[in-house]
C-alpha positions as CSV (number, residue, x, y, z in Angstrom):
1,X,56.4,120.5,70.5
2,X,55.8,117.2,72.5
3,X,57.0,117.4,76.2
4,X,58.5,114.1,76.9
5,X,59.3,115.1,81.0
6,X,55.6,116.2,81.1
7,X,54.3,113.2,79.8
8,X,55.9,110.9,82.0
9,X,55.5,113.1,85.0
10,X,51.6,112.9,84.4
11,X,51.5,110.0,83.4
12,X,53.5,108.7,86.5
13,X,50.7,111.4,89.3
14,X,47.8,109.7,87.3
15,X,49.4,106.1,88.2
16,X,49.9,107.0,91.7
17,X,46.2,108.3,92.0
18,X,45.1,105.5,90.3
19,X,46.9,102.7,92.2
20,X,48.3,103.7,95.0
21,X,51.2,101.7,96.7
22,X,50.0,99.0,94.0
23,X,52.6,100.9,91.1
24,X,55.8,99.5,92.0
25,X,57.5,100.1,89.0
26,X,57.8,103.1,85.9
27,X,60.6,102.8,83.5
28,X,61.3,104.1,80.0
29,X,62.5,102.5,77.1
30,X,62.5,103.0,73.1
31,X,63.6,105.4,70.8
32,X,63.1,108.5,73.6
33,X,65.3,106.5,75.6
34,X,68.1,106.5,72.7
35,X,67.5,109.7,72.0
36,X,66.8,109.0,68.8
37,X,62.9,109.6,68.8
38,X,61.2,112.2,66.4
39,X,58.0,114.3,67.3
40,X,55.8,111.0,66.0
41,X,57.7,108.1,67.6
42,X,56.0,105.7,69.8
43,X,56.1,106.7,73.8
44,X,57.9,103.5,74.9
45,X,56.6,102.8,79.0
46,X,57.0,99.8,80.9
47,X,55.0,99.4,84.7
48,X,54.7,97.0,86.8
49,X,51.6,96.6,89.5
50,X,51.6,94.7,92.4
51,X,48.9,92.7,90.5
52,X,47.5,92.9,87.1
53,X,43.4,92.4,85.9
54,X,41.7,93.5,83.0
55,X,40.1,96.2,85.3
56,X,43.6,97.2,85.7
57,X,44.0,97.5,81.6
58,X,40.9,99.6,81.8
59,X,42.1,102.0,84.6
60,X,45.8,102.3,82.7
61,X,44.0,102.5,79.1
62,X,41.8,105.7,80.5
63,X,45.0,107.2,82.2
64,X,46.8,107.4,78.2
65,X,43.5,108.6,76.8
66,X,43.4,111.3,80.0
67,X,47.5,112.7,80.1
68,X,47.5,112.9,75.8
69,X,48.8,111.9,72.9
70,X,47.0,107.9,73.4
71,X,47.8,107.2,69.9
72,X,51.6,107.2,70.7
73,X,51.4,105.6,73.5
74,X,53.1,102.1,73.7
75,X,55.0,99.8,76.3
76,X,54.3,97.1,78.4
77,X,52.2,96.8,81.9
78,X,52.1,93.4,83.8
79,X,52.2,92.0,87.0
80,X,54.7,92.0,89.5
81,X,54.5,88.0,90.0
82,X,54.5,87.5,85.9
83,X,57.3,89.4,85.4
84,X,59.4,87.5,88.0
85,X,58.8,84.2,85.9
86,X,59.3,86.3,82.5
87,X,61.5,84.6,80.1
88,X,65.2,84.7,81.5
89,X,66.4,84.8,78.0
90,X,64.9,88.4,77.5
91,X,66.5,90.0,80.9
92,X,69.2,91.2,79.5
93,X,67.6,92.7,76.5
94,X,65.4,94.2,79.5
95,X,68.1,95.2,81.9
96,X,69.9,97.4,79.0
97,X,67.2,99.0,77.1
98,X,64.9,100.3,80.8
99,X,65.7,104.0,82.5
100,X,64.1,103.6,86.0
101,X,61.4,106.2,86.5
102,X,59.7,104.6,89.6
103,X,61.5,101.4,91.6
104,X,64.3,99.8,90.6
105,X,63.5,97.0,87.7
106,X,66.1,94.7,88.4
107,X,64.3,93.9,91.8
108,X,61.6,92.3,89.6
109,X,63.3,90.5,87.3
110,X,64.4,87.0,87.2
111,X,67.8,85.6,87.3
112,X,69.5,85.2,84.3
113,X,72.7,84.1,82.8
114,X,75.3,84.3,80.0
115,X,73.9,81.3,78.5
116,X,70.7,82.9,78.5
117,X,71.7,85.7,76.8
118,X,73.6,83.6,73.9
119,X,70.4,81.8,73.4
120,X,68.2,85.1,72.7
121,X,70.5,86.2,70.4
122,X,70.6,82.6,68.5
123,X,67.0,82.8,68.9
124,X,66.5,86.0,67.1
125,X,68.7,84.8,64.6
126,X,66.8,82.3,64.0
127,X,63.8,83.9,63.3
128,X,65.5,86.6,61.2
129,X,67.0,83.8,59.3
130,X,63.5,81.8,58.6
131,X,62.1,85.1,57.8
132,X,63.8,86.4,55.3
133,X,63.8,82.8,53.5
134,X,60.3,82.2,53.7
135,X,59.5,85.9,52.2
136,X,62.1,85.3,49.5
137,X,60.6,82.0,48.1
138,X,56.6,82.4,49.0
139,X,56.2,85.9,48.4
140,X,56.7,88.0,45.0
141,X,59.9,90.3,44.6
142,X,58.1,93.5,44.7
143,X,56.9,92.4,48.9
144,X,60.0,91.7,49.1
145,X,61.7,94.8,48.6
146,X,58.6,96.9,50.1
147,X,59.3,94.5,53.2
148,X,63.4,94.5,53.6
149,X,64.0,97.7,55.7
150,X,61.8,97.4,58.0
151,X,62.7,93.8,58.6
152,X,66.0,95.6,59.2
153,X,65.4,97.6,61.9
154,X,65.2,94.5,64.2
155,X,68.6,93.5,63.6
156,X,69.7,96.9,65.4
157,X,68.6,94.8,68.8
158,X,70.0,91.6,67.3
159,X,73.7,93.8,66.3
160,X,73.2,95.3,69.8
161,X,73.4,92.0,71.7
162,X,75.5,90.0,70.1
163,X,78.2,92.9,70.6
164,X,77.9,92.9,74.1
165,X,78.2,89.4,74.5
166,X,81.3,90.1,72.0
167,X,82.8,92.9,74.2
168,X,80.8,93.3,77.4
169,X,79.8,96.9,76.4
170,X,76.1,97.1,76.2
171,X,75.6,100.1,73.6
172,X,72.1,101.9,73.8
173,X,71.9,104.2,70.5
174,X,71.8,103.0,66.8
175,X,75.0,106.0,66.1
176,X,77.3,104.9,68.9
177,X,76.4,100.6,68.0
178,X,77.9,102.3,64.1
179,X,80.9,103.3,65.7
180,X,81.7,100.6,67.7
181,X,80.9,97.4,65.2
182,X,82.9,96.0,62.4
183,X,82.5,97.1,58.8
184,X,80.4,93.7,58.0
185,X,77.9,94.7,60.6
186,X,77.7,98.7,60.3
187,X,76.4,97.4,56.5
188,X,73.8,95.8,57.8
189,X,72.5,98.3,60.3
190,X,72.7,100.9,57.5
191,X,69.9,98.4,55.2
192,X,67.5,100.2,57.1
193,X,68.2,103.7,56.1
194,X,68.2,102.3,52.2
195,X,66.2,104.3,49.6
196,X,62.8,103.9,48.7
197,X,64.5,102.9,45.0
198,X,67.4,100.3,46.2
199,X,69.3,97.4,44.8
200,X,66.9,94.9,46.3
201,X,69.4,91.6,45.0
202,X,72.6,93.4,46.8
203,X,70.9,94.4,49.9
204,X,69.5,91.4,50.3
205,X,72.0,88.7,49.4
206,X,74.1,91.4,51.8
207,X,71.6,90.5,54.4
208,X,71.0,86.7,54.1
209,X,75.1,86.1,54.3
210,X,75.5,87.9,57.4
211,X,72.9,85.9,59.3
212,X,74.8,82.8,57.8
213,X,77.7,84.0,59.4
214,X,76.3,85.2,62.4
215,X,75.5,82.0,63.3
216,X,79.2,80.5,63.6
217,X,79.6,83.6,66.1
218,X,77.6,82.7,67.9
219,X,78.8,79.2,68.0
220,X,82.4,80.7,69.1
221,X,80.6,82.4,72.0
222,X,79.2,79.2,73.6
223,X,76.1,78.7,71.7
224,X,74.8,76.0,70.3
């Protein structure tokens, strides 16, 4: 049975050893985070250095291989000066979705607004939207289908955000965003639990509406 506390609290002694006064920042995000990870799931970590080199990548990369379980191992590491001048429109995705480990991640974030947030969420629209044409009209039906649910699992962050900028409650787990959604989008969140035999035509012309009117909620909220 994997030990998640172990894994963190070595990984975390190991990144002390390795750089001191340098680590400035351990948090955890993902599916362990939700509570929603099984014994295979990737082990979502974010960390922050004072300053970030390729040596750096080689130092963190041996510390995964050392602690165990490398090939779950996942995340992000930067910089603390890059992540200052990250993309504003990702800091509330950020904010939401990081338990603090070591440090406090909001010290290194940049600032970031409401308007910021709208235009992630339109952004990821976006691409959803261009995806799921593109795959429908270049690629054959049987991609398609094989395709759909994982496509779907992104709109769980998608869902997730535009609620909160809906309601002002940001909601971390996949079961409690079911709960508190309307019918139109608990449909969609539920594509990615579809069969591995499905009503491809349904589930996606289910899909492909609610993107089209997604994008007139988001004009309500402010977007453009």
């Amino acid at each position: 049975m994997f030990d998640l506390d172990k894994y963190l609290a070595d990984m975390i002694m190991n990144c002390r050893s390795a750089f001191g006064e340098r680590l400035l920042y351990v948090g955890l995000q993902g599916s362990w985070l939700r509570g929603e990870a099984h014994e295979n799931s990737d082990i979502d970590v974010m960390v922050i250095l004072d300053r970030f080199s390729v040596r750096d990548m080689d130092t963190y990369r041996g510390i995964l291989k050392k602690i165990g379980s490398y090939e779950k191992s996942c995340g992000f590491i930067c910089g603390k000066d890059e992540m200052k001048r990250w993309n504003p429109l990702e800091v509330c995705q950020l904010r939401h979705t990081t338990k603090d480990l070591v440090g406090v991640l909001s010290d290194y974030l940049p600032p970031a607004t409401r308007e910021d947030e709208i235009n992630y969420v339109n952004l990821s629209l976006g691409n959803l939207y261009h995806e799921l044409c593109h795959r429908y009209i270049h690629e054959d039906r049987e991609k398609n289908a094989a395709k759909l649910r994982s496509i779907c699992k992104g709109v769980f962050f998608l869902i997730q955000n535009m609620h909160f900028l809906e309601s002002s409650h940001f909601i971390l787990t996949k079961t409690g965003l079911k709960e508190a959604v309307s019918s139109e989008d608990r449909r969609v969140l539920e594509l990615e639990e579809l069969p591995d035999v499905y009503d491809f035509d349904q589930a996606f012309s289910s899909l492909f509406a609610w993107c089209q009117s997604a994008f007139a909620r988001i004009e309500r909220l402010g977007g453009n």
